[in-house]
MARRO-15832 format. One record per residue: chain; y negated, z, x of N, C-alpha, C in turn. Coordinates in steps of 0.001 Angstrom, whole numbers. Layout:
# MARRO-15832
(site A, (Y, Z, X), (Y, Z, X), (Y, Z, X))
...
//
This chain:
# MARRO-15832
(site A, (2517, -7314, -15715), (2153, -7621, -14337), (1659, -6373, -13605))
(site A, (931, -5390, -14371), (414, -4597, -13745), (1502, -3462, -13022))
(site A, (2203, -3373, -13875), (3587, -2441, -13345), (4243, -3292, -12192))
(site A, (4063, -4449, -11739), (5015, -4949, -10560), (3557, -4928, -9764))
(site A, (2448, -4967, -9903), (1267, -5012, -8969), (968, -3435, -8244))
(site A, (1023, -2567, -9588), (855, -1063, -8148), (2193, -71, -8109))
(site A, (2647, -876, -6668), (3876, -176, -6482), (3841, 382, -5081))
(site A, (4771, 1225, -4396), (4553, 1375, -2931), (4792, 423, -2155))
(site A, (3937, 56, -1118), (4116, -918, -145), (4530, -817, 1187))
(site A, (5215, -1351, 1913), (5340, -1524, 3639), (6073, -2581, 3870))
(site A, (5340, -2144, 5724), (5304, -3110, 6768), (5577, -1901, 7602))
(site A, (6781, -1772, 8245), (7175, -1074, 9403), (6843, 325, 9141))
(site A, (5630, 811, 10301), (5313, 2199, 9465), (3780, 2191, 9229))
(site A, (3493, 1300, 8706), (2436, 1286, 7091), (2741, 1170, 5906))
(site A, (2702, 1899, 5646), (2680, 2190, 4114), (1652, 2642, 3152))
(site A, (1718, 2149, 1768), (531, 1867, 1206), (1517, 2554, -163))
(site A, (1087, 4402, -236), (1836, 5162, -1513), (652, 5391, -2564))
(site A, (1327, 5704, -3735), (220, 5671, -4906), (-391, 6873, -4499))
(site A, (-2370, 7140, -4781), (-2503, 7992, -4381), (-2789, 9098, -5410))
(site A, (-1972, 10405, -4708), (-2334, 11768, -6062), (-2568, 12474, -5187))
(site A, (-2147, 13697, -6484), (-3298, 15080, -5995), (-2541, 15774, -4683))
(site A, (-1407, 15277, -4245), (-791, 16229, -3185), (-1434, 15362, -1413))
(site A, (-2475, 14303, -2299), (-2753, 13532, -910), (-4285, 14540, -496))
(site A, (-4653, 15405, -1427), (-6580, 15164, -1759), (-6607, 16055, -341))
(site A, (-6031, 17159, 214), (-6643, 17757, 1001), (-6687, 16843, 2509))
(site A, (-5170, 16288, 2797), (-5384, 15283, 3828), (-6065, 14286, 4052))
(site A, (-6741, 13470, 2564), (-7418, 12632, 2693), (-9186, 13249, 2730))
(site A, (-9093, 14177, 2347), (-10440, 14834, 2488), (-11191, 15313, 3967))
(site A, (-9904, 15554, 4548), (-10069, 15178, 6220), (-9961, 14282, 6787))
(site A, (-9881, 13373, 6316), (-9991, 11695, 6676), (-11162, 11106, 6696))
(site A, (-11776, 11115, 5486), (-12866, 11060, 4792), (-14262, 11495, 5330))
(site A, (-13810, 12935, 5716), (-14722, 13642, 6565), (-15108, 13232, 8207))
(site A, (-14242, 12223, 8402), (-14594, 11690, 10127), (-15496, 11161, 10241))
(site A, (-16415, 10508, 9200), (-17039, 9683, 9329), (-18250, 9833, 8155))
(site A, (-18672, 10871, 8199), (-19747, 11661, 6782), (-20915, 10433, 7294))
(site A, (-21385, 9037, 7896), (-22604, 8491, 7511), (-22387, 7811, 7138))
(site A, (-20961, 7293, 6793), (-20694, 5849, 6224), (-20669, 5481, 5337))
(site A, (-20881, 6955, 4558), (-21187, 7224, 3038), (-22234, 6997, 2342))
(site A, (-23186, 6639, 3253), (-24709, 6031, 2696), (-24612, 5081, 1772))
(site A, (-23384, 3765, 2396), (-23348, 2276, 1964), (-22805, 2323, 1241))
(site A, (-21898, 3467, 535), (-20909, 3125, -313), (-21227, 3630, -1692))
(site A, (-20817, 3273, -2855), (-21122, 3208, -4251), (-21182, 4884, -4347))
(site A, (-19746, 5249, -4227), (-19880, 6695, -4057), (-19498, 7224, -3208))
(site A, (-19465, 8401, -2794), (-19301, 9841, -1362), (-18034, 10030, -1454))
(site A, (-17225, 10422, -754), (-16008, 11057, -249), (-16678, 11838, 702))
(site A, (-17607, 11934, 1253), (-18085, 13014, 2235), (-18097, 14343, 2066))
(site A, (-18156, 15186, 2347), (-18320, 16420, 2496), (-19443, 16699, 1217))
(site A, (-18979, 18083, 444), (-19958, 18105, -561), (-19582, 17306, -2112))
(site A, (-19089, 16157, -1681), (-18856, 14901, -2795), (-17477, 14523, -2756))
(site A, (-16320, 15279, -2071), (-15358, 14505, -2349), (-14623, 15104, -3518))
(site A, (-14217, 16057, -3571), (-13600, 16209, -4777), (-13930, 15874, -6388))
(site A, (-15029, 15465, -6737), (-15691, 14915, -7864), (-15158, 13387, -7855))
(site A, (-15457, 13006, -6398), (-15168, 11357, -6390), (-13515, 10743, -6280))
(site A, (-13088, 11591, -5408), (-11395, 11852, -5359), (-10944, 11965, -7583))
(site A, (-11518, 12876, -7966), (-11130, 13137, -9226), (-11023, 11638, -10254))
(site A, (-12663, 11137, -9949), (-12635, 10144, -10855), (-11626, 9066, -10559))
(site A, (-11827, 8719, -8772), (-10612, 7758, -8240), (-9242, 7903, -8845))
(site A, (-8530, 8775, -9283), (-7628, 9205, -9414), (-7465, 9457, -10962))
(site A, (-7939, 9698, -12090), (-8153, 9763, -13125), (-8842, 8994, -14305))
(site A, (-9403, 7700, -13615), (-9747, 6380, -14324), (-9092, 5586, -14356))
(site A, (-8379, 4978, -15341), (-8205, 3803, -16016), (-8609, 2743, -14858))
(site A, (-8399, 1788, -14918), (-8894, 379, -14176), (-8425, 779, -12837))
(site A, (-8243, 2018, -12404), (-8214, 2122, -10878), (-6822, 2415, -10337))
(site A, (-6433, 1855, -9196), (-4917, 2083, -8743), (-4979, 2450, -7869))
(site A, (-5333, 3390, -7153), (-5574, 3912, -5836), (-4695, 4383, -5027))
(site A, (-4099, 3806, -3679), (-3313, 4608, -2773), (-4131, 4861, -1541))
(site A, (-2728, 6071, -1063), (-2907, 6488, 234), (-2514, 5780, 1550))
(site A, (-3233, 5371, 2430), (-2799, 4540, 3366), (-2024, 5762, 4699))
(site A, (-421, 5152, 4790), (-110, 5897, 5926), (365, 5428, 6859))
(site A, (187, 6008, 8256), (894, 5124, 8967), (1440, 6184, 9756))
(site A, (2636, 5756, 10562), (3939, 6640, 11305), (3913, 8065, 10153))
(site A, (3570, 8139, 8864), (4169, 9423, 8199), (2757, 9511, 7924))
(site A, (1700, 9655, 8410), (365, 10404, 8627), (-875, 9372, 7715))
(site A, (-1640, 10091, 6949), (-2035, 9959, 6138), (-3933, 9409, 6928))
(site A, (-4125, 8325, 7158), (-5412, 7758, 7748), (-6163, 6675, 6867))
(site A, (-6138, 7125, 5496), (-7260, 6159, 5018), (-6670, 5913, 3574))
(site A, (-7546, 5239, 2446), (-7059, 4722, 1023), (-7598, 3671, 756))
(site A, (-7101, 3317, -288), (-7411, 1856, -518), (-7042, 1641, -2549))
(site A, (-7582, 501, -3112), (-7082, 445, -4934), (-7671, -893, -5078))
(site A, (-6451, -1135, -5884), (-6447, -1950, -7045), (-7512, -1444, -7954))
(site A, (-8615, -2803, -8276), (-10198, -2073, -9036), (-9600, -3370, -10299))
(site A, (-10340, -3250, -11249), (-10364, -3846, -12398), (-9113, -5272, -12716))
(site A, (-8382, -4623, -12580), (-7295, -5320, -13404), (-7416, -6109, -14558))
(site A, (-7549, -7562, -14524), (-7043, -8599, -15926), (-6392, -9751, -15556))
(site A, (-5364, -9063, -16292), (-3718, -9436, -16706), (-3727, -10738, -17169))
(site A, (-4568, -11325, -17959), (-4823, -12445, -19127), (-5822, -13683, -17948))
(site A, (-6871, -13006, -16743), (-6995, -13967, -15872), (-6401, -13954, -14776))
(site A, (-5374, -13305, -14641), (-4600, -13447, -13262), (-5678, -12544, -11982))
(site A, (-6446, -11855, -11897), (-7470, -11230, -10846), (-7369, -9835, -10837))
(site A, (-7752, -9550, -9677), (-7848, -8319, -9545), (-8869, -8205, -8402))
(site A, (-9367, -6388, -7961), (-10459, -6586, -6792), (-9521, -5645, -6167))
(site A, (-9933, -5926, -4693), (-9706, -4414, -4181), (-10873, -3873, -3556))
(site A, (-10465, -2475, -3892), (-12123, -1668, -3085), (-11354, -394, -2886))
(site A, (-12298, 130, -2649), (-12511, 1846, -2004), (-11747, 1914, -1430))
(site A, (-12224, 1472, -249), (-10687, 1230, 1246), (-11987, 1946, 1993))
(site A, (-11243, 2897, 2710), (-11746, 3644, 3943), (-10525, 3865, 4945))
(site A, (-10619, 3614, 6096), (-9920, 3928, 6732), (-10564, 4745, 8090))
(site A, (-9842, 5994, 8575), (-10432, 6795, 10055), (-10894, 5870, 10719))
(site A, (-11916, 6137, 11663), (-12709, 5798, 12102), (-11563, 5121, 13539))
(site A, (-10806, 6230, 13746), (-9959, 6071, 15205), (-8726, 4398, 14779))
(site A, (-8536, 4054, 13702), (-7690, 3299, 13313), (-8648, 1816, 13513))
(site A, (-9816, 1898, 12917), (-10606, 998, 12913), (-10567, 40, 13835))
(site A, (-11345, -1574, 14175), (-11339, -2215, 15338), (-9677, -2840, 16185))
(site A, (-8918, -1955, 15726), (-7085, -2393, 16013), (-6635, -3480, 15258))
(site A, (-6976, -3606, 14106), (-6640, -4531, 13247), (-5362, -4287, 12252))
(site A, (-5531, -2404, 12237), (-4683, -1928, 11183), (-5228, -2427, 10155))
(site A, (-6776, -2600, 9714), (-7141, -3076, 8409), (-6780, -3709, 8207))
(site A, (-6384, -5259, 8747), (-6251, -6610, 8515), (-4298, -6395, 8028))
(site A, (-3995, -5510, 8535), (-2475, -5640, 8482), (-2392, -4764, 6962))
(site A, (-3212, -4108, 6456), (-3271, -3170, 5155), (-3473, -4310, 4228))
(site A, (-4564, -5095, 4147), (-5032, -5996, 3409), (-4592, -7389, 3757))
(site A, (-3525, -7815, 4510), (-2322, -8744, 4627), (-1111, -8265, 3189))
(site A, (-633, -7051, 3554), (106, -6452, 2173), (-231, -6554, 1299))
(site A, (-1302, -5925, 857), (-1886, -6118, -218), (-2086, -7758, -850))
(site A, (-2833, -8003, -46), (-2717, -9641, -862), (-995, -10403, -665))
(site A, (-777, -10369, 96), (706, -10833, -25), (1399, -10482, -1171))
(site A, (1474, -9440, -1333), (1767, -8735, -2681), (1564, -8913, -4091))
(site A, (89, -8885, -4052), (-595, -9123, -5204), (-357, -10806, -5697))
(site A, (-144, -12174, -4909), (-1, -13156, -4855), (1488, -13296, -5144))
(site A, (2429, -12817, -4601), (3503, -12722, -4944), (4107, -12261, -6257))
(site A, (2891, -11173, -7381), (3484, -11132, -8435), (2579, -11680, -9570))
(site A, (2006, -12725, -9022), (1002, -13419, -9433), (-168, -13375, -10070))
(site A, (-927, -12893, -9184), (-2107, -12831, -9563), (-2589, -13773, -8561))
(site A, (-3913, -14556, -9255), (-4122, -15815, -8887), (-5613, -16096, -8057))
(site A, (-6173, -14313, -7866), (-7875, -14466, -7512), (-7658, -13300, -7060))
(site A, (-8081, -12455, -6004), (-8641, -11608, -6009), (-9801, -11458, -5402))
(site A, (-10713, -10360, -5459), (-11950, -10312, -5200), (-12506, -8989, -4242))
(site A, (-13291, -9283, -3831), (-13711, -7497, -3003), (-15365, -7675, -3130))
(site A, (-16175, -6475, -3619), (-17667, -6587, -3630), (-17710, -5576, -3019))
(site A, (-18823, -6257, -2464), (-19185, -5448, -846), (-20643, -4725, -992))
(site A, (-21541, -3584, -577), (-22783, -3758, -541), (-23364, -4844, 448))
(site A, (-24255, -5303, 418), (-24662, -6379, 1405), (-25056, -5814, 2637))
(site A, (-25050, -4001, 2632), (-25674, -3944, 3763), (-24370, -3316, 4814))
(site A, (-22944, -3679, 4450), (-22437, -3634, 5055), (-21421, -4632, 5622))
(site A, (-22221, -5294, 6492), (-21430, -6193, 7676), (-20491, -5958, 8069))
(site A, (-19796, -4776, 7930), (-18575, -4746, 8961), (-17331, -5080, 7919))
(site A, (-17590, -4760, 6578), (-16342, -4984, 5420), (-16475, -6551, 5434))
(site A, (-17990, -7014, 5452), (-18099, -8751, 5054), (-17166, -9420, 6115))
(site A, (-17676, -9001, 7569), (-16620, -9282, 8675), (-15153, -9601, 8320))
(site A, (-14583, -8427, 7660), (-13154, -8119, 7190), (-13028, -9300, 6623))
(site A, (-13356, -9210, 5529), (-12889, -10232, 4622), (-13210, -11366, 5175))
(site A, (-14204, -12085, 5654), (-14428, -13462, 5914), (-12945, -13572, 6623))
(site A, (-12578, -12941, 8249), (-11671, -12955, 8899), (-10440, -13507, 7789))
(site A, (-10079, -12540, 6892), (-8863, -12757, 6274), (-8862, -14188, 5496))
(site A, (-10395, -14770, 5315), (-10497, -16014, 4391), (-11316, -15945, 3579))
(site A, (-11835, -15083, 3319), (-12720, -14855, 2002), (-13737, -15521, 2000))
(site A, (-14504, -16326, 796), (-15213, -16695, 171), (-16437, -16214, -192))
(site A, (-17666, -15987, 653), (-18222, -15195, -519), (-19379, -16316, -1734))
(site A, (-19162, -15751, -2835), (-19373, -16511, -3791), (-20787, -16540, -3862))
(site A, (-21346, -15739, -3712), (-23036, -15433, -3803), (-23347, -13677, -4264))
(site A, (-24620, -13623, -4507), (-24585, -12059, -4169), (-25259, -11657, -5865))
(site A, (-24796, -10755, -6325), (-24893, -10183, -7519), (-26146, -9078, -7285))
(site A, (-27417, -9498, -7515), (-28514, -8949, -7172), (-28812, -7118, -8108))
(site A, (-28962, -6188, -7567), (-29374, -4961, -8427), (-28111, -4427, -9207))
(site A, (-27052, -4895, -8439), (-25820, -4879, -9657), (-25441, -3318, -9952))
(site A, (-25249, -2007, -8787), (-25551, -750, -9143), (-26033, -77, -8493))
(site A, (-26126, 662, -8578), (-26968, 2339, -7818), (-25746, 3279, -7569))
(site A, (-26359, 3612, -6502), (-25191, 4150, -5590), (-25285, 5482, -5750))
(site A, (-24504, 6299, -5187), (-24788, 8022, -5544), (-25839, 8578, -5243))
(site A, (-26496, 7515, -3813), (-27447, 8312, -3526), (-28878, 7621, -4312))
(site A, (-28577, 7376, -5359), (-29719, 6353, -5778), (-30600, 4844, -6079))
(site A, (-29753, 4654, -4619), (-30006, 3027, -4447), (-29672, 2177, -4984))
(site A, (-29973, 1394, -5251), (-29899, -206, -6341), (-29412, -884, -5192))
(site A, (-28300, -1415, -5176), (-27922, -1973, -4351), (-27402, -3481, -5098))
(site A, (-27650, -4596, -3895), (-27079, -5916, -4189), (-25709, -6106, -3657))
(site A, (-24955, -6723, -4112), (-23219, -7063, -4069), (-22867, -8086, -3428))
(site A, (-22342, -8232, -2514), (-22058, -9173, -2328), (-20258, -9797, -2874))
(site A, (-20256, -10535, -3760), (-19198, -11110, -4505), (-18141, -11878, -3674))
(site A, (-17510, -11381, -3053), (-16450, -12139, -2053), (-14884, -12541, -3189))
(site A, (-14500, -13756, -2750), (-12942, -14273, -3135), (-11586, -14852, -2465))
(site A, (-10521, -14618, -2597), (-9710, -15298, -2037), (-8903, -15874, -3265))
(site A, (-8207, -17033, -3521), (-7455, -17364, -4310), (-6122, -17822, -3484))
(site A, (-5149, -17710, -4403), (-3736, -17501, -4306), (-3676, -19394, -3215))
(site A, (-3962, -20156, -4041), (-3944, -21435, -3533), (-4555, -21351, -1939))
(site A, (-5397, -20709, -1323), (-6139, -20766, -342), (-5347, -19441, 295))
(site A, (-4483, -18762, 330), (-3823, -17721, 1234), (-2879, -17992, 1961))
(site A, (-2168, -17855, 3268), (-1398, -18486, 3967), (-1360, -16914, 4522))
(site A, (-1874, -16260, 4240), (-695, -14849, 5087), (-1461, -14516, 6801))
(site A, (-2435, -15018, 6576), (-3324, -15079, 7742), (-3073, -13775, 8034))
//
């Protein structure tokens, strides 16, 4: 399953390519539009922190990470997080997208693919954990349908230290209509 789950994706001119090392400098200027948004997130892509975090993204196991492009041009990433094959689930995370793309509802059309996709080669749950202190991803997902299940209290510490609580969001295959 996992070989028909991370493959390249599109919709017109979005496209969703696996992400490597010939993406790191463009996405590192991507990344960089938006150096405070990096507070909320598990780890930095910011300035200072991206190439360590780019490395692990890209060199761990469990993680499927692409480059999000649109008309050719490289504005944001996104992965397949913990893959099991045996329960049908998967998460997605470490989606950033430019700041200038934001609010259009390119996200919603990135993460339309994606789950369309992922449902289509059957996987039967997927999931997205959020920090709780960011409203604007919870937004996302509710919009698309999501569930959130309840919140996974102290679950990790973030780069910059913080113990942060999770919020456990779901969509299942039965409950998706392509919204």
């Amino acid at each position: 399953m996992l070989d028909r789950l991370y493959v390249e994706l599109a919709d017109g001119d979005l496209r969703l390519v696996k992400l490597t090392e010939a993406h790191r400098e463009a996405l590192r200027a991507v990344c960089a539009a938006d150096p405070d948004i990096w507070t909320i997130c598990s780890s930095s892509f910011g300035p200072g922190h991206f190439d360590a975090s780019f490395d692990v993204l890209t060199g761990r196991s469990g993680r499927m990470p692409y480059a999000i492009m649109d008309a050719g041009r490289l504005v944001g990433m996104t992965a397949w997080l913990r893959p099991e094959v045996s329960a049908q689930t998967v998460e997605v995370g470490n989606s950033f997208i430019h700041p200038d793309a934001r609010g259009t509802g390119f996200n919603g059309r990135v993460k339309r693919l994606m789950l369309d996709h992922a449902f289509a080669v059957g996987i039967r749950r997927i999931e997205f954990r959020i920090d709780e202190r960011n409203a604007r991803s919870q937004a996302a997902v509710a919009k698309l349908g999501g569930v959130k299940e309840g919140v996974l209290r102290s679950e990790r510490v973030t780069w910059t230290g913080f113990v942060r609580d999770t919020g456990l969001w779901s969509l299942l295959a039965g409950e998706w209509k392509g919204k």
